[in-house]
C-alpha positions in Angstrom: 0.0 0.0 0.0 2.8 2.3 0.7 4.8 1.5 -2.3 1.3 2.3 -4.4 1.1 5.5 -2.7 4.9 6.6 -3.5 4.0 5.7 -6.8 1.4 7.9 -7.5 2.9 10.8 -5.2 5.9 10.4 -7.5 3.5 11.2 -10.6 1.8 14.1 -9.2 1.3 16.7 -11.5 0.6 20.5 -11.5 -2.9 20.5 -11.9 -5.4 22.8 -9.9 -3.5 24.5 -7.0 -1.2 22.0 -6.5 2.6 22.2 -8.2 4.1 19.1 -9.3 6.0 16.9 -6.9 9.2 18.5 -7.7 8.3 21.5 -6.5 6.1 20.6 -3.8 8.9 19.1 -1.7 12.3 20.1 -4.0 15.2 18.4 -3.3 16.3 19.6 0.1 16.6 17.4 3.0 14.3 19.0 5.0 11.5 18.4 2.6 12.5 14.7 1.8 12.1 14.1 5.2 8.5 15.4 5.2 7.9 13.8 1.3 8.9 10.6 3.5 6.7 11.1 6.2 3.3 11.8 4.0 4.3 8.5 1.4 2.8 5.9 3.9 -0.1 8.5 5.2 -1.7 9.1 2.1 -4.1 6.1 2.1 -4.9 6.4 6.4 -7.9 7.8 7.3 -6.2 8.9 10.0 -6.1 12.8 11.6 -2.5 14.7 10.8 -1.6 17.7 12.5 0.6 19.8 10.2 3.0 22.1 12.0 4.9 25.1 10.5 4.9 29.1 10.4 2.4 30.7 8.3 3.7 30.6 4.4 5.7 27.0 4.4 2.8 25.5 2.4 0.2 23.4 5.2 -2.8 23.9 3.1 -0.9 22.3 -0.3 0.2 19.5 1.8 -3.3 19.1 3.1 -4.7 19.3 -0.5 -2.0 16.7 -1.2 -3.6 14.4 1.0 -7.2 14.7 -0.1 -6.4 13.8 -3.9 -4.8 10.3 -2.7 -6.9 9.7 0.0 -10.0 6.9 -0.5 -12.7 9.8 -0.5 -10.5 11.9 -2.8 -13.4 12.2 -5.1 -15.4 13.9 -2.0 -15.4 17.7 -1.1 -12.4 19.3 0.5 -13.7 21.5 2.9 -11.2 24.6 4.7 -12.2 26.3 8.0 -9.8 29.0 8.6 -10.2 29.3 12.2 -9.2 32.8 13.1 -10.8 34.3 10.6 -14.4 33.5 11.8 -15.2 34.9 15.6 -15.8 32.4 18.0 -19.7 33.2 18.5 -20.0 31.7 14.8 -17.7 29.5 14.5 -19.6 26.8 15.9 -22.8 27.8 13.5 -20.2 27.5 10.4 -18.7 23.9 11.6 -22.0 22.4 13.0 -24.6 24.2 11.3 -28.1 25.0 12.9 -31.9 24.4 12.7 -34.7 27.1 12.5 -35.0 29.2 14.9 -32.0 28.6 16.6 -31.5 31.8 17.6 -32.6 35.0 16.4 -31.9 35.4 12.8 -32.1 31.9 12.2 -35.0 31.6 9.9 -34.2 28.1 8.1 -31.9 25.3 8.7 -28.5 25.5 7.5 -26.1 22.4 7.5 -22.3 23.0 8.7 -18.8 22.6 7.1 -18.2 19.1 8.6 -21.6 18.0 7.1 -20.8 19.6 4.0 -17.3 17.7 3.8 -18.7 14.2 4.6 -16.8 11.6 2.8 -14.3 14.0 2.0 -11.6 16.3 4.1 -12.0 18.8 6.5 -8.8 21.0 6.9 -9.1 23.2 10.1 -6.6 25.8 9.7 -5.0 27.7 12.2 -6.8 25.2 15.3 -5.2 26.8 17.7 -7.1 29.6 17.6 -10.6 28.1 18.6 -12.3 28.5 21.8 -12.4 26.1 24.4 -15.7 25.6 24.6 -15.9 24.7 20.8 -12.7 22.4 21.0 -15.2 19.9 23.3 -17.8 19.3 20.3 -15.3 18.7 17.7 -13.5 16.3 20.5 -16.9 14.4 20.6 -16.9 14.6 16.3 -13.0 13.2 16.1 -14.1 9.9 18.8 -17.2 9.0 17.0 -17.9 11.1 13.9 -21.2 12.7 15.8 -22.4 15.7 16.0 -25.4 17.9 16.7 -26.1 20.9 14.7 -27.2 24.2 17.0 -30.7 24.0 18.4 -31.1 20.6 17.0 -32.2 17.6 18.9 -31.1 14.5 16.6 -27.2 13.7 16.6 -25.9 13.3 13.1 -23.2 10.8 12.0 -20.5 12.1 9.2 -17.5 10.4 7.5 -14.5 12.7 7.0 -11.2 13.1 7.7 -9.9 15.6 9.4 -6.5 17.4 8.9 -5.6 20.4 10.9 -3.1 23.2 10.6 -1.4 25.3 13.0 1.9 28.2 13.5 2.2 27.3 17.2 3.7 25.0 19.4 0.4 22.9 20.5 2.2 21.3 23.5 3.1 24.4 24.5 -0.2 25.7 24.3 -1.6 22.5 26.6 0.7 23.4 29.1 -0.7 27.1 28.9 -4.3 26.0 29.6 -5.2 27.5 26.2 -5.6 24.0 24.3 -7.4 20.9 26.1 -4.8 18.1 26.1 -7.6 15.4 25.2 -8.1 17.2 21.7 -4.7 17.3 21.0 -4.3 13.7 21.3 -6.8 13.2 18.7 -5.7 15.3 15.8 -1.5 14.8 16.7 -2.3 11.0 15.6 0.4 11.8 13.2 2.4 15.6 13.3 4.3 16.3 10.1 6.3 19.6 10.7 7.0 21.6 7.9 10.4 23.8 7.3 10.4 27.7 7.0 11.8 28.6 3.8 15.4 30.0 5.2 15.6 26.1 6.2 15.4 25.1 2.2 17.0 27.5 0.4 18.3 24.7 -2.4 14.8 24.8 -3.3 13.9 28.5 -4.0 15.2 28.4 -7.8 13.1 25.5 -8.7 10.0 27.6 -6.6 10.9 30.7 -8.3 11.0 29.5 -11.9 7.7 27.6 -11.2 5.9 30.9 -10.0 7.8 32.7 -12.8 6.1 30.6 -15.1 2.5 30.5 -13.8 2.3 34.1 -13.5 3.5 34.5 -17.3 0.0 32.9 -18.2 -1.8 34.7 -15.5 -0.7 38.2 -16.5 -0.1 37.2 -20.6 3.7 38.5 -20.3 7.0 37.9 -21.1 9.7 37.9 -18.4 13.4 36.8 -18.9 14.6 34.3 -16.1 16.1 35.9 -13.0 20.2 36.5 -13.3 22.1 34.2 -10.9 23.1 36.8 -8.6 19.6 37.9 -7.5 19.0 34.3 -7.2 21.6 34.4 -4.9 20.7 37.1 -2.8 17.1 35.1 -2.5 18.8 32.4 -1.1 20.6 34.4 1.4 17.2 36.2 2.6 15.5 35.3 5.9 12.2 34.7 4.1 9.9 35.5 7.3 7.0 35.1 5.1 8.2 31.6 3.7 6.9 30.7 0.1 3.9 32.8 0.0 6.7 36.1 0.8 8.5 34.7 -2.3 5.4 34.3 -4.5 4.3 37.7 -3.9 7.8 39.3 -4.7 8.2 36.7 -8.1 4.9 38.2 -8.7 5.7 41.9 -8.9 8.8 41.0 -10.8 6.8 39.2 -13.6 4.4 42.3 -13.5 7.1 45.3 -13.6 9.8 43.1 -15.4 12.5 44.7 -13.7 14.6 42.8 -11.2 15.5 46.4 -9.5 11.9 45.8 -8.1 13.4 42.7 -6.1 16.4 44.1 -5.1 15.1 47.6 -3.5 12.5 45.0 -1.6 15.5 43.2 -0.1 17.4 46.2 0.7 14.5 47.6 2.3 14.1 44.0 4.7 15.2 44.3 8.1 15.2 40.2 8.5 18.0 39.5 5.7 20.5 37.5 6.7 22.7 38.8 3.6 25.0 40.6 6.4 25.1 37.3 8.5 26.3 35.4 5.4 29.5 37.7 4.6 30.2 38.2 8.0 30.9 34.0 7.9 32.2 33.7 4.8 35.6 35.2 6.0 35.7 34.6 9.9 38.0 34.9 12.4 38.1 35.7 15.7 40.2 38.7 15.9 37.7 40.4 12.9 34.9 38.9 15.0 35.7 40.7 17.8 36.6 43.5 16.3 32.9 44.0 14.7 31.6 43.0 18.1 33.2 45.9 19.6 32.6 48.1 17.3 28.6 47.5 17.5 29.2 48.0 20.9 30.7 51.2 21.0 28.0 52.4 18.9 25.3 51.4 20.9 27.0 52.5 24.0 27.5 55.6 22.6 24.3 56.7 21.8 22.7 55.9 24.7 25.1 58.0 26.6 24.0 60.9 24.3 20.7 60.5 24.9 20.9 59.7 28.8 22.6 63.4 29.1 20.5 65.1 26.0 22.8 65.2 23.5 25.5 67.2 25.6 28.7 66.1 24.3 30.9 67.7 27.3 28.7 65.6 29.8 28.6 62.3 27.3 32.6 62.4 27.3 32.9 62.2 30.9 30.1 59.7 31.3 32.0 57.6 28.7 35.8 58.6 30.3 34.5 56.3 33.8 33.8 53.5 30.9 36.6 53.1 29.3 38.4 53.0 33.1 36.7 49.9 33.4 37.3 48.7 30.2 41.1 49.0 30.2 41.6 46.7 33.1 40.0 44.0 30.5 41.2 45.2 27.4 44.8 46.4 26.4 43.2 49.6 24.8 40.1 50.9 25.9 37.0 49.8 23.8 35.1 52.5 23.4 38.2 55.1 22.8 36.9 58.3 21.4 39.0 61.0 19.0 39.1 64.1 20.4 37.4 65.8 16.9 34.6 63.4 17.0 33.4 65.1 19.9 32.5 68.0 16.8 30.3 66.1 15.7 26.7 66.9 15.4 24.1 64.6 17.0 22.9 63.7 13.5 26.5 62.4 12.8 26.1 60.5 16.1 23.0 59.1 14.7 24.3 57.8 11.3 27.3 56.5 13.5 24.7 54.0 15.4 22.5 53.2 12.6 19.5 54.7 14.2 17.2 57.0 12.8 17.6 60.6 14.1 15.0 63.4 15.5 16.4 66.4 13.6 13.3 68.2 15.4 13.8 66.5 18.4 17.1 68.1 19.3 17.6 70.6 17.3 18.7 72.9 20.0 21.7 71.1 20.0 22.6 71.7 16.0 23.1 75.3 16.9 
């Protein structure tokens, strides 16, 4: 049985929403641990808990395991959790009969009726109420339910896959997540890898989206020059693949890769700085940078802590460096006596920080 499902995993093409194999899980080895891990699930009508931060792709793998599961020709039914406030939550999952409440004028049947013999993805599970987490306990032990102001239990057939960005265990030990529920969906927990974790994989992503935006927008877009790839690889991705998709995107529309770059200069969460700082390490360079930020820090602070006085900042930071020489065999935060000219703005640019030109502009004078 596993062997047929690696088989036709192995075939999967792109067709709705879901890419082809190669793309779905690449080539590194933190996705051919997961492609290994889904293999022998496909065919087990079983509940998986997919773990991962928003953007690594839980929904595809979720789709993935409709299409080869034995009710793949059923619905596949999403619930996006967060999305929908807890007061009708329960109405959208379970449904409700007339009269209900107020505004109920007919009957209305739920998601999980609406998926039965299919899949019911929960998405983002973490986020639903207590209360509500005891009536889909009571759905996961014997496929019953009751819709609201109903009298007759109902039996369904679906399987259930759930989603989620947090730490679930964590979340038990919080209080926030009944431990009895998570025993029933974590039958199975496939974690997925954030993008910074698979970088081998990002050309083979790119040129995919690359080529499925050409037929959405009708254009023509040359392939992306090896150093930008490069720099993609290095980014920190704190979107994952749906971060990447969006920027692909705006390439293919603008056709400029100057769009991509001034976005990654702009990021805050590149690791482009972390990367060159490695590539050429030692420890006398190492510590020399780590000084260095220091001293900038320090200094600003101390400009800040006496309002931008430099005469008061320059004794504050003469006590420092007596400390610091008993440590070091030239003070580390060692000042030339013309940068004491400076103007705070200077001071500002010297620390990387942004700087209140109105703010102290007394001290400009």
């Amino acid at each position: 049985m596993a062997g047929a499902a690696a088989t036709r995993l192995s075939e999967v093409s792109a067709q709705g929403d879901l890419p082809p194999d190669a793309i779905l899980f690449g080539k590194s080895q933190a996705m051919r641990q997961v492609r290994e891990r889904v293999q022998p699930l496909l065919d087990a009508n079983i509940p998986v808990l997919l773990q991962g931060e928003s953007g690594t792709g839980k929904e595809l793998i979720a789709q993935l395991f409709h299409k080869y599961s034995p009710w793949s020709k059923g619905p596949f039914v999403k619930i996006n959790c967060p999305a929908i406030p807890g007061t009708l939550l329960e109405s959208e999952l379970f449904g409700y009969e007339k009269g209900a409440f107020t505004g109920a004028f007919g009957t209305k049947p739920g998601k999980v009726e609406l998926a039965h013999r299919g899949t019911l993805f929960l998405d983002e599970i973490s986020e639903m109420s207590f209360d509500l987490q005891s009536k889909l306990l009571q759905l996961l032990q014997d496929g019953q339910f009751c819709r609201i102001g109903g009298q007759e239990g109902r039996h369904v057939e679906v399987r259930v896959i759930c989603a989620t960005n947090k730490d679930l265990q964590a979340e038990v030990a919080a209080g926030r997540f009944r431990q009895d529920l998570y025993y029933r969906i974590a039958v199975v927990t496939i974690q997925l890898p954030p993008l910074r974790e698979r970088t081998d994989d990002i050309p083979g992503i790119v040129d995919f989206v690359i080529e499925r935006a050409r037929e959405k927008f009708k254009t023509e877009v040359k392939p992306l020059s090896p150093t930008l790839l490069s720099r993609l690889q290095r980014h920190a991705w704190p979107g994952n693949i749906r971060e990447l998709e969006n920027v692909i995107r705006r390439y293919v529309i603008f056709r400029n890769e100057r769009v991509i770059s001034e976005e990654l200069d702009r990021a805050p969460q590149s690791t482009e700085g972390e990367e060159e700082f490695f590539e050429d390490f030692s420890l006398k360079k190492a510590t020399r940078r780590a000084v260095a930020m220091v001293e900038r820090k320090l200094i600003l602070k101390v400009l800040e802590n006496n309002n931008w006085n430099r005469k008061r900042s320059a004794v504050s930071l003469a006590s420092v460096t007596e400390h610091c020489s008993t440590r070091f065999s030239r003070p580390a935060f060692h000042l030339r006596a013309n940068e004491w000219s400076r103007s705070p703005a200077w001071w500002a640019r010297r620390s990387h920080r942004k700087f209140n030109f109105r703010q102290h502009q007394h001290t400009l004078k």
